[in-house]
C-alpha positions in Angstrom: 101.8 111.8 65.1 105.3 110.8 65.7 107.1 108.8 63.1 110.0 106.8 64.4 112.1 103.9 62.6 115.0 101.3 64.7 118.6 102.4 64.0 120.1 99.7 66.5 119.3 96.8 68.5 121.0 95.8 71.7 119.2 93.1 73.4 116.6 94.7 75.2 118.0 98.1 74.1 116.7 99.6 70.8 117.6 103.0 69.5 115.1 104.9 67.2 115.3 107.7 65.0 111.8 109.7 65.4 110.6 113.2 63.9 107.9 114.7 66.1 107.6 114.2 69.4 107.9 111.2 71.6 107.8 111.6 75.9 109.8 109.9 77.9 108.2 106.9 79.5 105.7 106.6 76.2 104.5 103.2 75.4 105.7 102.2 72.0 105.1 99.1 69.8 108.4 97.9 67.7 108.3 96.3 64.4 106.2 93.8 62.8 104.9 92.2 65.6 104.3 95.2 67.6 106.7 94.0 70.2 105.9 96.7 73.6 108.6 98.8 74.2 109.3 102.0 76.9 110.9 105.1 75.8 114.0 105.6 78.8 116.1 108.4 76.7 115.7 111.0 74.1 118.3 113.1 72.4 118.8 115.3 69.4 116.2 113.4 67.8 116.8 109.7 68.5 115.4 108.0 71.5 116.3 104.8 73.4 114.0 102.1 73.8 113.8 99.3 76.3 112.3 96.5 74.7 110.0 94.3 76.7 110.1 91.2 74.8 113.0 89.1 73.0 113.9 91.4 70.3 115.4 88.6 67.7 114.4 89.7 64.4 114.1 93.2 64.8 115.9 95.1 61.8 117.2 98.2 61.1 114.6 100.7 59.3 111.6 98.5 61.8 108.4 101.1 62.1 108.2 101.6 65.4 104.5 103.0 66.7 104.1 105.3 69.7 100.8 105.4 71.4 100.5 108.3 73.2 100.0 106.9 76.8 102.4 105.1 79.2 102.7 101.6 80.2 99.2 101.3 82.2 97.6 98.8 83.8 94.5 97.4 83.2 92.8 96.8 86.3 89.3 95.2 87.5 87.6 92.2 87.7 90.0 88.8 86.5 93.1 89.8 88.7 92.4 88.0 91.9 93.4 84.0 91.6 95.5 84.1 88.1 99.0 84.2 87.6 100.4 87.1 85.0 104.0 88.3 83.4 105.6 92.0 84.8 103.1 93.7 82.5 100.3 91.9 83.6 99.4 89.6 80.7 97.9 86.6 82.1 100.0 83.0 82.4 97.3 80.8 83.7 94.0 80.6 82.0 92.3 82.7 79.4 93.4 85.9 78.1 93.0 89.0 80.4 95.3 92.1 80.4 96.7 94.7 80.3 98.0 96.4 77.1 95.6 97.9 74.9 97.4 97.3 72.0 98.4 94.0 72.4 96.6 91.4 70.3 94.7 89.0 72.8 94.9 91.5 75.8 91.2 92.1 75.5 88.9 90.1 77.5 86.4 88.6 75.2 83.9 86.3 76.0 84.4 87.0 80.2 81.6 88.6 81.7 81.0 89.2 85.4 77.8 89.7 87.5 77.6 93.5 88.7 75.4 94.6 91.2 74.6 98.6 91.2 75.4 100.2 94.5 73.9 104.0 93.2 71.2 104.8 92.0 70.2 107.6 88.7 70.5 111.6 90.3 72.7 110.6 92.9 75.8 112.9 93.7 79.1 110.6 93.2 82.6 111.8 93.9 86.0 110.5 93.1 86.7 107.0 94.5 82.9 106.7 95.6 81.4 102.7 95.1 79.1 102.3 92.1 78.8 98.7 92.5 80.4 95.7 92.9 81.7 91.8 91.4 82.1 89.1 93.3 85.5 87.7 93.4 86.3 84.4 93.1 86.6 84.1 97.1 85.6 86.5 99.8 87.0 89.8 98.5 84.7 91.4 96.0 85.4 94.1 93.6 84.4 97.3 93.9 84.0 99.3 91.2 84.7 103.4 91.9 85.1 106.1 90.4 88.0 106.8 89.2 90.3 109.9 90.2 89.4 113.1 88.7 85.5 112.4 88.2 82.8 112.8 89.8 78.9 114.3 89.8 75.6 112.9 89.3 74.8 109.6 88.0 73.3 110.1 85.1 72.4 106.4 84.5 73.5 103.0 85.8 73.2 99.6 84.6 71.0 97.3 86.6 72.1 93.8 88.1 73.8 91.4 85.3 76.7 90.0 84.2 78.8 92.5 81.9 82.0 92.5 80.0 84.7 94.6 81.0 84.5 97.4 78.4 80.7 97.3 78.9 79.6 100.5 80.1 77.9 100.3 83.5 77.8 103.7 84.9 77.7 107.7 83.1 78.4 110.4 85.8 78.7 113.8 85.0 78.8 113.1 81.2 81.4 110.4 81.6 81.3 106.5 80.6 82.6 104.5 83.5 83.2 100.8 82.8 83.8 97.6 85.4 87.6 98.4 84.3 90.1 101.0 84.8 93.5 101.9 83.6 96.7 103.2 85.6 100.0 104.6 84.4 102.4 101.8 86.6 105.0 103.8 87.7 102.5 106.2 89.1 100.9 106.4 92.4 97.6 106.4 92.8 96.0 109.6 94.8 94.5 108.9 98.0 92.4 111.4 100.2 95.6 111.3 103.2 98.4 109.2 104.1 97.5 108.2 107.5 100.0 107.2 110.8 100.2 103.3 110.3 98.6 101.9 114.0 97.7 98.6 113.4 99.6 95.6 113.6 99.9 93.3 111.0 99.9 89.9 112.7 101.6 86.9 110.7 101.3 84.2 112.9 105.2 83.6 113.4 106.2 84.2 116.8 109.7 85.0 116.3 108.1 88.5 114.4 104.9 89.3 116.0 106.7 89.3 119.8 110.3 90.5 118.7 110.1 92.5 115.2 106.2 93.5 114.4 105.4 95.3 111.6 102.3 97.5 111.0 99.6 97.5 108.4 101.1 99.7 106.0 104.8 99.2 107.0 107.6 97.9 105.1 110.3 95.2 105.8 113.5 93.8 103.7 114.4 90.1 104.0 117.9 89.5 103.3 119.2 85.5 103.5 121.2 83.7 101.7 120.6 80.2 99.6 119.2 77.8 101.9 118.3 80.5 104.6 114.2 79.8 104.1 113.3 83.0 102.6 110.7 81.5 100.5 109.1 79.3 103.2 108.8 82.0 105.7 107.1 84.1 103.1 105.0 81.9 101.9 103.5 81.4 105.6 103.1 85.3 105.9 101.1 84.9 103.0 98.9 82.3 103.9 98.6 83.1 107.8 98.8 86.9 108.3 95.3 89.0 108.4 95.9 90.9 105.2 92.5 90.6 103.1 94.6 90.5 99.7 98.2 89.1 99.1 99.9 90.2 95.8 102.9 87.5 95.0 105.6 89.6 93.1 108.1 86.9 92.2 110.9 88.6 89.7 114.2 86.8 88.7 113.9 84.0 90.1 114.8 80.2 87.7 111.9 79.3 86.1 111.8 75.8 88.0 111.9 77.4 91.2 109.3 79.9 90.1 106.7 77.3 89.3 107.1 75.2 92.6 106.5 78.4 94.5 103.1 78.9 92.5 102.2 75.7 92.8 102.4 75.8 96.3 100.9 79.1 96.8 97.8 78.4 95.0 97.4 75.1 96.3 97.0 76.3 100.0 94.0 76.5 101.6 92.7 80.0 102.8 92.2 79.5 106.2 89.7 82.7 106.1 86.8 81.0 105.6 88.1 78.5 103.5 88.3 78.0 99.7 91.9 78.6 98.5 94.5 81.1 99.2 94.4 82.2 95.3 91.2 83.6 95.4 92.5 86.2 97.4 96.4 86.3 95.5 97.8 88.5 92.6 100.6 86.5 91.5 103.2 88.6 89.3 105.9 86.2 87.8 108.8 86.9 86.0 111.8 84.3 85.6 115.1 84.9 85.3 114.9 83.8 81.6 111.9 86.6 80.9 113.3 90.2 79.4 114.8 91.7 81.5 112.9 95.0 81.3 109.8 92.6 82.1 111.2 91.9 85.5 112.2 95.5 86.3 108.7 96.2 85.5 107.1 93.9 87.6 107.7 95.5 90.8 105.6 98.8 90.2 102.9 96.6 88.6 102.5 94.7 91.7 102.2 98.2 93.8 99.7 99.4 91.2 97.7 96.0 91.5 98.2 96.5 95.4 97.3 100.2 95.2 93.8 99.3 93.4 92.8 97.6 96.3 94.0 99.1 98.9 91.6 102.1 97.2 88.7 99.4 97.7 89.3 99.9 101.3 91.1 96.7 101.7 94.8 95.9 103.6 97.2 94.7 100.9 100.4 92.6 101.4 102.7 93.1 98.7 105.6 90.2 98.5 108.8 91.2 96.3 111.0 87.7 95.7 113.2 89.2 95.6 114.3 92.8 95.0 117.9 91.8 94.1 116.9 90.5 91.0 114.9 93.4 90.6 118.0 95.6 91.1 120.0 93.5 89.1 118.1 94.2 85.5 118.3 97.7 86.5 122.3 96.8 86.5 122.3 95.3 83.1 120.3 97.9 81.3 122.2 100.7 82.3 125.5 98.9 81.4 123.6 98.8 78.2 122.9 102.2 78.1 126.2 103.6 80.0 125.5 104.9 82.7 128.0 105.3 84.2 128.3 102.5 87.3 128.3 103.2 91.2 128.8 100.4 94.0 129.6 97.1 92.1 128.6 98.1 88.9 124.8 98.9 90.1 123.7 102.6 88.8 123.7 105.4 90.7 120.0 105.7 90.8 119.4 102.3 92.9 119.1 103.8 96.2 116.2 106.4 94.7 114.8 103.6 92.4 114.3 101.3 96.2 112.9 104.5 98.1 110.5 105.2 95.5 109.5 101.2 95.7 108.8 101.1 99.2 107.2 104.3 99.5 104.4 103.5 97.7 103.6 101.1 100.9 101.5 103.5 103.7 98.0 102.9 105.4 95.7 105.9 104.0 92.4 107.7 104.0 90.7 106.7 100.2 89.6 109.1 97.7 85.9 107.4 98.3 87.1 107.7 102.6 87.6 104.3 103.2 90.8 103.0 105.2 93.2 101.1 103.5 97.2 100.3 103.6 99.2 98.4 101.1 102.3 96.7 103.3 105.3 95.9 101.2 108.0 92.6 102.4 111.0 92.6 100.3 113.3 89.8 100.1 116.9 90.2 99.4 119.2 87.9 97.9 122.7 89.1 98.8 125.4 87.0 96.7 127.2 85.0 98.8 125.1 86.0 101.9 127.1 89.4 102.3 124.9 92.0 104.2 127.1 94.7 103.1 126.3 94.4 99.2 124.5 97.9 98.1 120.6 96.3 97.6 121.0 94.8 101.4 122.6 98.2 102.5 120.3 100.6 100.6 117.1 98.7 101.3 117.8 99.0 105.1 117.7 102.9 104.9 114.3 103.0 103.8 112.4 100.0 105.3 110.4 100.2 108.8 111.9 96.3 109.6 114.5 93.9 108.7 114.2 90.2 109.1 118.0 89.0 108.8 117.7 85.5 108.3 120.7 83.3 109.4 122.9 80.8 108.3 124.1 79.3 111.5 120.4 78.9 112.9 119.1 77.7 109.3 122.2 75.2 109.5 120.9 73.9 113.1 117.4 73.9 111.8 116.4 76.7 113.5 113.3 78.1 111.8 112.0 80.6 110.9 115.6 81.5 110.9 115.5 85.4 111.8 118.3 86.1 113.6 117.4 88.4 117.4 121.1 90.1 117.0 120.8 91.3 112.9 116.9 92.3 112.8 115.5 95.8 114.0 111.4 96.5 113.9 111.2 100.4 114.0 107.6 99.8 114.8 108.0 98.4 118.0 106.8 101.6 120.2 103.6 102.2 118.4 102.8 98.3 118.0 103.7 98.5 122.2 100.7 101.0 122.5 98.2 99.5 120.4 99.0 96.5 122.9 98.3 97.9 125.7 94.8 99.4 124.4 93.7 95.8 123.4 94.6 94.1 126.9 98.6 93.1 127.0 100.2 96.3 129.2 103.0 94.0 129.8 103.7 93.0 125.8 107.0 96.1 125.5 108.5 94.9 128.6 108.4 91.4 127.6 110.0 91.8 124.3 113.0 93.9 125.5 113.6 91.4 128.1 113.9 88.4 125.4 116.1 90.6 122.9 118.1 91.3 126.9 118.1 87.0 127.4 118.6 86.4 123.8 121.9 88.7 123.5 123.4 88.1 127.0 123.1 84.0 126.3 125.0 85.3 122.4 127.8 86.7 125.2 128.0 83.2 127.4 127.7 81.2 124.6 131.2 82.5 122.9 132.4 82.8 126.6 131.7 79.0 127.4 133.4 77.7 124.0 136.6 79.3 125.5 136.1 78.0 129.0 133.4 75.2 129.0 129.4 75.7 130.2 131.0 74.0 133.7 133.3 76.8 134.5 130.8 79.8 134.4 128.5 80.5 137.4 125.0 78.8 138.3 123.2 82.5 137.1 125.0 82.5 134.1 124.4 79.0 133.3 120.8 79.6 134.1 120.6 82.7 131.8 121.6 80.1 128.8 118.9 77.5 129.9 116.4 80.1 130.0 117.1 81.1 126.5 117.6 77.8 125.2 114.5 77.4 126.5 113.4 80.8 124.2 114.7 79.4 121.5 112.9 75.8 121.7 109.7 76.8 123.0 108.9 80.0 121.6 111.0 81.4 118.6 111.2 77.7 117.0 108.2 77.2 115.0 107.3 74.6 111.8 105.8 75.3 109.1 104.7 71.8 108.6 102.7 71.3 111.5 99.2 71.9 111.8 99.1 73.1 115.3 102.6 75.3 115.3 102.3 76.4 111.2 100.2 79.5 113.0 100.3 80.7 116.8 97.4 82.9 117.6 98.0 86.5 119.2 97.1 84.7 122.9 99.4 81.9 122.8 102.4 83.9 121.4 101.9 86.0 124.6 101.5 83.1 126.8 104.3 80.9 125.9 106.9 84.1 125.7 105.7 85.1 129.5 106.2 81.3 130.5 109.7 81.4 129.5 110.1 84.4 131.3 108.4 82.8 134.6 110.6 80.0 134.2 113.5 81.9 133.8 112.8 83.7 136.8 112.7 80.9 138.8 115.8 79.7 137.7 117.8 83.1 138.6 116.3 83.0 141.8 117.5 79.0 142.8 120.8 80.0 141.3 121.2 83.6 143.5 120.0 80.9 146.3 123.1 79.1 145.7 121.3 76.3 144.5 123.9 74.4 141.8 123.4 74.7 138.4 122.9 71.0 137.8 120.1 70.5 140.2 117.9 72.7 138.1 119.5 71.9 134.9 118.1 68.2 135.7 114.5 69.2 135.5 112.5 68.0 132.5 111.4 71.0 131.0 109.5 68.8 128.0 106.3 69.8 128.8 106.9 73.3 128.1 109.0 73.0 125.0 106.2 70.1 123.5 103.5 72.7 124.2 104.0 75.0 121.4 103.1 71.7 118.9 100.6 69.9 120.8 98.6 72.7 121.8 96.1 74.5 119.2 96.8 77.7 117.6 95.1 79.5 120.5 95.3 77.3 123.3 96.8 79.6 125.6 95.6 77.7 128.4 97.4 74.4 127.5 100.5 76.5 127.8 99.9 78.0 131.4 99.2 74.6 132.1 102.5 73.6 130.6 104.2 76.6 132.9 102.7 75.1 136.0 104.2 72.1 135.7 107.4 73.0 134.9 107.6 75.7 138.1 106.6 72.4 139.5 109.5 70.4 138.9 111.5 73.6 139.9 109.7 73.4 143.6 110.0 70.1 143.8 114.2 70.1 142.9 114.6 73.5 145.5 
C-alpha cells in the first residue's frame, strides 16, 4: 500500500509526496474529509493531484489515501430521470452514485423489481441479458454481463425487488449484481463498430432536408450569445427518435443551468407520453463547480451513453457546451505549466476533442445487439469568432456542423443555422437510405435549396448596391423563391404545437412545394412576364401551411402548393 502525504495546494492542484507506488489516473481520497482527487503527474517520487472538490482547508502533511482503481462509474438502475454532478453523484433526490468511497454514494434503502431473463445451466457470454428493471418510462434496464465474463449460470435470483449490491446472478463462479462499474475515461468494448446508416431525424427542417446527421454521428454547434443554441437543443432532445437522451451541461452559470433543467424535465415525452426525464441523464456542472468536476463530466456522460447504447439502445449525447469543457482543461494546465498553444489552451486540446467524439459510433454489442451513441456538441466561441481553436479543432473531427447565425437570430430567423457556414458529411449515405424508404428525389432536392439559398446570398448583396428594381425578372424571381425557402420551410417555432416538430412527410412536401413554386416563377419570368405581376401573388397560403397544418399533414401542404400555382395561372 502506497503512503502519500500533501506538500502543496493550488486550487484544484495538490502535490503529494508518496513512497510506493501510485498509477497515473488512480483515484485518491485527500485529507480529512476524503475529498476525491485524480492522480494527472508523477515524478521522482511526488505526484500531482487534481482535486475534484473545493480544496479550502487542506494542509500541508494531509494523508492522502489511494484506492487502487480509477475514477469509475457506477452504473445501473437510478440513472434515467435524475440530475447528478461530473462524477455522477446525484443532485435531485435521494442518494445514488458513483464513488465507492464516498460517504452517501451507496444506495440504501432503493430497491428495484428484477425480472430473470436466464434460467440455472444456461450458457451466458459477455454482454448477454440476465434480466431486466423497469425504468421509470419506457426504456428498461437491462442487466448484462459484463465484459470479460461469461459461462454457465450457476444460479439466478427469481422475480423481486432487490438492491443494487444484491446479488442476482453467479455465472461461471462469478457474483453479478443489478450494478456495474466503468473506468470513465475508458471505452467500453463492443463486438464491431459498424458503418452508421440510419438517420437520426430531429424534427427541425432546416437539419433533416439540408444537414442530416446519422445514428451514431457526431455534430459541433458553434453560436454565439443570443444565437439559440440552447433552444434548438433542447428541441433535438425532446423531438428526435433517440430512445435515451443524456443532457451533459458543463460550465455553464448556475442560474442558467437550473432554467435549462427545469425545462428539460418538465417536457412531455411525446413517445408515448409521461415525461421527457424518464428517458434523460442529466450531467450538470456550473461554472462555479471545480473545475476538474466539469472537465470530468464529458467522459461521464459518454460512459453513461456507452451503458446503454450496450443495452441495444440509440443514445443522444448533448455537450453544453464543449468550450467550457476546453476551457478547465486551459486553467489546469496553466496550473500545472504546460506549456500553452493557441490562446493559452494546451497543446493536447485537439487530441483531448478527437478522443471525445470518437467515442460516438453505431456498433454491433458484446451481447449482438445494435446500438449507436450520437454525440451534439455546442460551442461557445467568445465573441462569436469561428476561428478560435475549440470552433476550429472541433470541425476536424465532427461528421456535421450547425453554424448558428447572428444576422438570422437578429431577424428572428429560427432555428438560426446558417445554409452558407454548415456542412453534413453524411449527406450521401443519408441520400441512399432515402431512396430505399420511398423519397428517390430527397439528394436532388437538397442540393437544389443549398443552389437557391446561395445564389439569392449573391442577389441579395448585389441588390443592396443596385436596388431589387434594377436586377432582372429571373433573378428577382430566384430571391422570391428563396424568401419563400426561408418562410415556409427552414423557419420553424419552437413554441407552436403544430410547427415545434415537422414529420419526415411534410418536411419533404413543403421543400418540393417551394421548389414547384419556384419553378413556375422562372418559367413566367424566362416568358418575359414582369417581375411584379408574379411578385403580386399572395403566396400566404403556402407560407401559413407549415403552422396550421399538423406535424404530418403532408396533404394540407400539397393543397397549399395548388393554390398558390393557382394564383400563378391565374396572374400568366
Amino acid at each position: 500500500m502506497s503512503t502519500a502525504s500533501v506538500t502543496r495546494v493550488d486550487g484544484p492542484m495538490v502535490e503529494v509526496t508518496h513512497s510506493g507506488r501510485l498509477a497515473m489516473h488512480e483515484l485518491v481520497e485527500i485529507g480529512p474529509d476524503a475529498l476525491p482527487g485524480e492522480v494527472v503527474a508523477i515524478r521522482d517520487g511526488r505526484a500531482t493531484v487534481q482535486a475534484y472538490e473545493y480544496t479550502g482547508g487542506l494542509r500541508p502533511a494531509d494523508r492522502v489515501r489511494p484506492t487502487g482503481t480509477p475514477l469509475t462509474a457506477r452504473l445501473g438502475p437510478g440513472l434515467l430521470g435524475r440530475v447528478f454532478d461530473g462524477l455522477l453523484r446525484p443532485l435531485s433526490g435521494g442518494p445514488v452514485w458513483l464513488l465507492p468511497q464516498t460517504p452517501g454514494g451507496s444506495l440504501d434503502g432503493q430497491r428495484w423489481d428484477f425480472e430473470p431473463g436466464v434460467r440455472e445451466g444456461q450458457r451466458v457470454d459477455e454482454g448477454a441479458v440476465l434480466g431486466t428493471v423497469p425504468g421509470p418510462g419506457p426504456v428498461a434496464y437491462r442487466i448484462m454481463v459484463p465484459p470479460g465474463t461469461g459461462g454457465t449460470v450457476d444460479s439466478i435470483a427469481p422475480a423481486g425487488k432487490y438492491g443494487a449490491d444484491d446479488e442476482i446472478a453467479v455465472v461461471g463462479g462469478a457474483s453479478m449484481r443489478l450494478t456495474a462499474r466503468w473506468p470513465v475515461r475508458v471505452p467500453r468494448p463492443v463486438r464491431e463498430r459498424r458503418p452508421a446508416d440510419t438517420p437520426l431525424h430531429t424534427g427541425q427542417r432546416v437539419i433533416d432536408l439540408l444537414f442530416p446527421l446519422l445514428k451514431g454521428s457526431t455534430v459541433a454547434v458553434p453560436g454565439g450569445f443570443g444565437t439559440g443554441k440552447t433552444v434548438l437543443l433542447q428541441q433535438i432532445a425532446k423531438w428526435c427518435d433517440a430512445d435515451v437522451i443524456v443532457y451533459a451541461g458543463c460550465g455553464e452559470r448556475g442560474n442558467e443551468m437550473a432554467d435549462v433543467v427545469t425545462d428539460l424535465f418538465a417536457l412531455a415525452d411525446p413517445r408515448g407520453g409521461g415525461r421527457l426525464a424518464d428517458r434523460t441523464v442529466a450531467i450538470a456542472n456550473t461554472s462555479n463547480m471545480p473545475m476538474m468536476a466539469r472537465e470530468t463530466g464529458v467522459h461521464s456522460a459518454v460512459t453513461v451513453a456507452e451503458y446503454f447504447r450496450d443495452m441495444g439502445y440509440d443514445v443522444l449525447v448533448i455537450a453544453d457546451s464543449t468550450s467550457r469543457w476546453a476551457e478547465a482543461l486551459r486553467e489546469f494546465a496553466s496550473r500545472t505549466g504546460m506549456l500553452p498553444a493557441e490562446e493559452g489552451y494546451p497543446a493536447t486540446l485537439s487530441s483531448a476533442l478527437a478522443a471525445f467524439y470518437e467515442r460516438a459510433g453505431a456498433v454491433m454489442t458484446l451481447g449482438g445487439a445494435r446500438g449507436s451513441v450520437t454525440i451534439i456538441g455546442a460551442v461557445s466561441p467568445p465573441g462569436g469568432d469561428l476561428t478560435e481553436p475549440v470552433t476550429a479543432q472541433s470541425e476536424r473531427f465532427v461528421r456535421g456542423l450547425w453554424t448558428l447565425d447572428r444576422d438570422l437570430a437578429y431577424a428572428r430567423h429560427y432555428p438560426a443555422v446558417s445554409w452558407s457556414g454548415s456542412f453534413a458529411r453524411d449527406a450521401l449515405t443519408i441520400a441512399a437510405w432515402q431512396v430505399s424508404h420511398g423519397a428517390p428525389d430527397w439528394a436532388a432536392d437538397r442540393a437544389r435549396m443549398l443552389s437557391l439559398l446561395a445564389e439569392a446570398d449573391r442577389l441579395t448583396a448585389l441588390a443592396e448596391l443596385i436596388g431589387v428594381t434594377g436586377l432582372a425578372a429571373p433573378e428577382r424571381a430566384v430571391l422570391l423563391t428563396a424568401r419563400l425557402m426561408r418562410d415556409a420551410v427552414l423557419r420553424q417555432s419552437a413554441l407552436s404545437p403544430r410547427d415545434g416538430y415537422c414529420g419526415r412527410a411534410k418536411g419533404l412536401a413543403l421543400a418540393e412545394a417551394v421548389l414547384a413554386v419556384g419553378d413556375r416563377l422562372r418559367r413566367l419570368a424566362e416568358e418575359g412576364r414582369p417581375a411584379e405581376s408574379f411578385e403580386a401573388v399572395d403566396f400566404g397560403a403556402l407560407v401559413r401551411v407549415r403552422d396550421t397544418a399538423g406535424p404530418d399533414d403532408d396533404a394540407a401542404v400539397v393543397t397549399a402548393c395548388d393554390t398558390v400555382l393557382a394564383g400563378l395561372a391565374a396572374e400568366s
